[in-house]
C-alpha positions in Angstrom: -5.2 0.3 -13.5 -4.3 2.2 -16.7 -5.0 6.0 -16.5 -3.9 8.5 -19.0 -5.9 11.0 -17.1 -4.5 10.4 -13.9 -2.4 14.1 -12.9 -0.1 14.7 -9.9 1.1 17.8 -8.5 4.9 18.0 -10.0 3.9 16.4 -13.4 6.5 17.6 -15.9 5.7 18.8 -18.9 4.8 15.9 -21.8 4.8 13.0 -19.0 1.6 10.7 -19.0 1.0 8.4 -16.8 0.5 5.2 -17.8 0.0 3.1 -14.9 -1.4 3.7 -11.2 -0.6 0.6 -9.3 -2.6 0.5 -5.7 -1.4 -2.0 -3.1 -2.9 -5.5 -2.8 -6.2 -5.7 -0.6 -4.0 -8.1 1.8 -3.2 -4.9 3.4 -6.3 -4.8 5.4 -6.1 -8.0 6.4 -4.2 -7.6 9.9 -5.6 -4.5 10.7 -9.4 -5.9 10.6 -8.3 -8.8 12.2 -7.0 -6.6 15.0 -10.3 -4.9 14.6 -12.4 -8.1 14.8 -10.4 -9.2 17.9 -11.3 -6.0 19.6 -14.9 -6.5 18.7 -14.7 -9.7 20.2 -13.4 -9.2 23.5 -16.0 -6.3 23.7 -19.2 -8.4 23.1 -17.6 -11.8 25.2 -17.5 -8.8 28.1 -21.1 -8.0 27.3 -22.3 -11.1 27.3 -20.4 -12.6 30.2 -20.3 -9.8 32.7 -22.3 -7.6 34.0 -20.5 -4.9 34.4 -22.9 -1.3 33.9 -21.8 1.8 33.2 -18.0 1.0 33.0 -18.4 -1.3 30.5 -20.1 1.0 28.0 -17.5 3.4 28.5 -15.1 0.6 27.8 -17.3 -0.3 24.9 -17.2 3.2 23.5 -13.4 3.4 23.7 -13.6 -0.4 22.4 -15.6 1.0 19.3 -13.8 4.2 19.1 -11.1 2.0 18.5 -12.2 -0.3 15.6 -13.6 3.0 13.6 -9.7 4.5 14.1 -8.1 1.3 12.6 -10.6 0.7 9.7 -10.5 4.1 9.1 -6.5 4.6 9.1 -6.0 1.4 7.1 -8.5 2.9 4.6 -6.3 5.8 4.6 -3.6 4.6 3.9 -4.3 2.1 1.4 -6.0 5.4 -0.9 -2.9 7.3 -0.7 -0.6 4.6 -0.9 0.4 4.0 -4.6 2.8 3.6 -7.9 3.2 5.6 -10.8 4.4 4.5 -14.1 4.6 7.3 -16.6 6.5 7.5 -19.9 9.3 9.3 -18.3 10.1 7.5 -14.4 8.9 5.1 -11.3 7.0 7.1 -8.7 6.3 5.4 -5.3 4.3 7.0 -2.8 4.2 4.9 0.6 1.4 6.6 2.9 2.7 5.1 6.1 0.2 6.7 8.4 -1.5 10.0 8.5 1.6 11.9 9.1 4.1 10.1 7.4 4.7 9.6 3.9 7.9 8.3 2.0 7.9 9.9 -1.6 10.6 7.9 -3.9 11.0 8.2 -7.8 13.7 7.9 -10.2 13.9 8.2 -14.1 13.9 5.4 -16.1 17.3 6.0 -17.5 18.9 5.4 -14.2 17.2 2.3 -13.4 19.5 -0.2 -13.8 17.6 -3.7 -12.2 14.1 -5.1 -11.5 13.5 -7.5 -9.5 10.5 -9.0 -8.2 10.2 -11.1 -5.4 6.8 -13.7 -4.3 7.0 -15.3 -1.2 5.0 -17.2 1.4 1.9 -19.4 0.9 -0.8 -16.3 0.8 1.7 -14.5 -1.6 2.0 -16.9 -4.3 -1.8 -18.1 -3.9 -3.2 -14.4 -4.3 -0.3 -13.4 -6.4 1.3 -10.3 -4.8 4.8 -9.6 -3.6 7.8 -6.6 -3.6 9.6 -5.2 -6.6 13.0 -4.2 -6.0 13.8 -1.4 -8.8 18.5 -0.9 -8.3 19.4 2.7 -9.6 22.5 4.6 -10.3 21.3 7.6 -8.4 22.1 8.7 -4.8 19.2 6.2 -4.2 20.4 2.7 -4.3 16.9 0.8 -4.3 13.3 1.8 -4.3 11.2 -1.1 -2.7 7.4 -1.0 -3.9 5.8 -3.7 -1.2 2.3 -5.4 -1.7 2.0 -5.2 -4.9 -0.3 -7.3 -6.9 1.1 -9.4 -9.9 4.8 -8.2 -9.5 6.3 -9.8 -12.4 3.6 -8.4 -14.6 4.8 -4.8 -13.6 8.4 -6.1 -13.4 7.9 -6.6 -17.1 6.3 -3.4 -17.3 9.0 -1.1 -15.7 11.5 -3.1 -18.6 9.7 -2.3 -21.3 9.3 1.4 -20.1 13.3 1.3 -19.4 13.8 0.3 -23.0 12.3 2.8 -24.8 
């Protein structure tokens, strides 16, 4: 998704950003599944056993349950993101609501990109990792899930030549 109007707190002065890359959808795809298993055992119970007013407590922690997994996967999937600006790689990796991993570099230290698809679901829906080597203290930053790596691969090169 290009965004020239996209702003982040730390923006330096005359940097644009021309690229805000969200994770692929995959990413909710264990956690609903999780979600749906709950769901399941809940209404097998129901429909099963008889089981009164323990079971709609159990059904209430049940449900409680699904809402806090949709809701954190939702979470993190909005606050999990790449930046591409004119002047360095930005990855913010929300990796629950009280943890987040912050990595950038400039592009003038990247030294390699790689990009890497793997697996039957990753090459079908076309996402994978990109793999960006630097000369800083950081050695690699590792963007994960990403839709159509090789097209921001190629993107981050351009960016580096400039």
């Amino acid at each position: 998704m290009s965004d020239s109007s996209f702003t982040f707190r730390g923006q330096r002065p005359n940097e644009r950003v021309e690229n805000v890359i969200r994770r692929h959808p995959i990413v909710f795809c264990w956690p609903l599944l999780k979600a749906t298993f709950a769901l399941a055992i809940i209404a097998v119970v129901f429909v099963y056993f008889s089981l009164g007013t323990f079971f709609y407590l159990v059904a209430l922690v049940g449900g409680l349950y699904i809402f806090a997994e949709v809701f954190k996967i939702i979470f993190i999937y909005s606050n999990s993101f790449c930046l591409i600006t004119n002047q360095r790689l930005i990855n913010i990796d929300q990796k629950g609501f009280f943890n987040r991993d912050i990595s950038e570099t400039d592009f003038f230290k990247i030294q390699d990109v790689t990009n890497k698809t793997s697996g039957f679901f990753g090459t079908t829906l076309n996402y994978g990792i990109i793999t960006v080597q630097t000369a800083g203290t950081q050695n690699q930053l590792v963007i994960k899930t990403i839709p159509d790596p090789y097209q921001i691969q190629q993107e981050i090169t351009r960016n580096i030549r400039r």
